[in-house]
N, C-alpha and C positions, 0 to 999 in steps of 0.2 A: 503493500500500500504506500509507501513510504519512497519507491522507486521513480525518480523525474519521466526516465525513459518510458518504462511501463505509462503513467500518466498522461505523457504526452502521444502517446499512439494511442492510446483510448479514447482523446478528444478529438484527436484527428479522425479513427470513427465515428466520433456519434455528434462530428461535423458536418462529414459526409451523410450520415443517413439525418441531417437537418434537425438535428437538435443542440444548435449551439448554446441553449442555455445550460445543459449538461455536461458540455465540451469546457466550459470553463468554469463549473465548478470542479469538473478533475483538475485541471490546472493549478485551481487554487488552493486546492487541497498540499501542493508540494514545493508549491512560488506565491514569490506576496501579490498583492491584488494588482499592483503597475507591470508586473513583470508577468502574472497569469493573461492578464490583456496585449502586453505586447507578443507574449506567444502566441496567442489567439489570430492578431494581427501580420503573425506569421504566415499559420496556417491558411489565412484566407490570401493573403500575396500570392501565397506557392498555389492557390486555386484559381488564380491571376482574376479576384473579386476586389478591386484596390480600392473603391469607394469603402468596404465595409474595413477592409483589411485598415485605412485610414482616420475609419472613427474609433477601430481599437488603437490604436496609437495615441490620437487625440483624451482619448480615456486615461493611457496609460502615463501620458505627459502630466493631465490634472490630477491624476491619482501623485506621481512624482516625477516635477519638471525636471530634474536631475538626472533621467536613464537615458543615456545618451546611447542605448543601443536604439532604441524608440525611437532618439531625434532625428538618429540616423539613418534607420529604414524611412522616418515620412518623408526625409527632406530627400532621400531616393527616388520614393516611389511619388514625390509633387514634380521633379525632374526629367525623371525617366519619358524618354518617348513613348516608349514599352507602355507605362502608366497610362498617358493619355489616349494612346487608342485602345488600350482596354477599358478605360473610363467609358470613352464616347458607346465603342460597343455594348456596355454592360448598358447606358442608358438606353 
């Protein structure tokens, strides 16, 4: 229970089968709440879903402006060309 890896493939399932409110409470079960968000915000990049993937970031900023792994994936993924045509397309 107590394993990150185990955790995080679990959410990464039961993100996929659409139940991300369950995907991060595993998360948070084994990372603090900025940092269960920015994983969450992972998972949805690597689904290449960057609007959501970006509001978990923005989450995980106001939870703690200080994770600069967060800063770093938004100020990617506001950059990236990549981002913006999957943006447009997701809209």
């Amino acid at each position: 229970p107590s394993n990150k890896t185990y955790r995080q493939k679990l959410a990464a399932v039961l993100l996929d089968q659409g139940n991300a409110t369950a995907a991060l409470q595993e998360m948070q079960q084994v990372e603090t709440p900025a940092m269960a968000n920015y994983q969450m915000a992972y998972l949805y990049a690597s689904r290449k879903n960057i609007p959501v993937a970006q509001q978990y970031l923005q989450s995980a900023l106001q939870i703690d402006p200080n994770l600069q792994p967060a800063r770093d994936m938004l100020s990617s993924l506001q950059n990236s060309r990549f981002a913006q045509q999957a943006y447009g397309s997701y809209q």
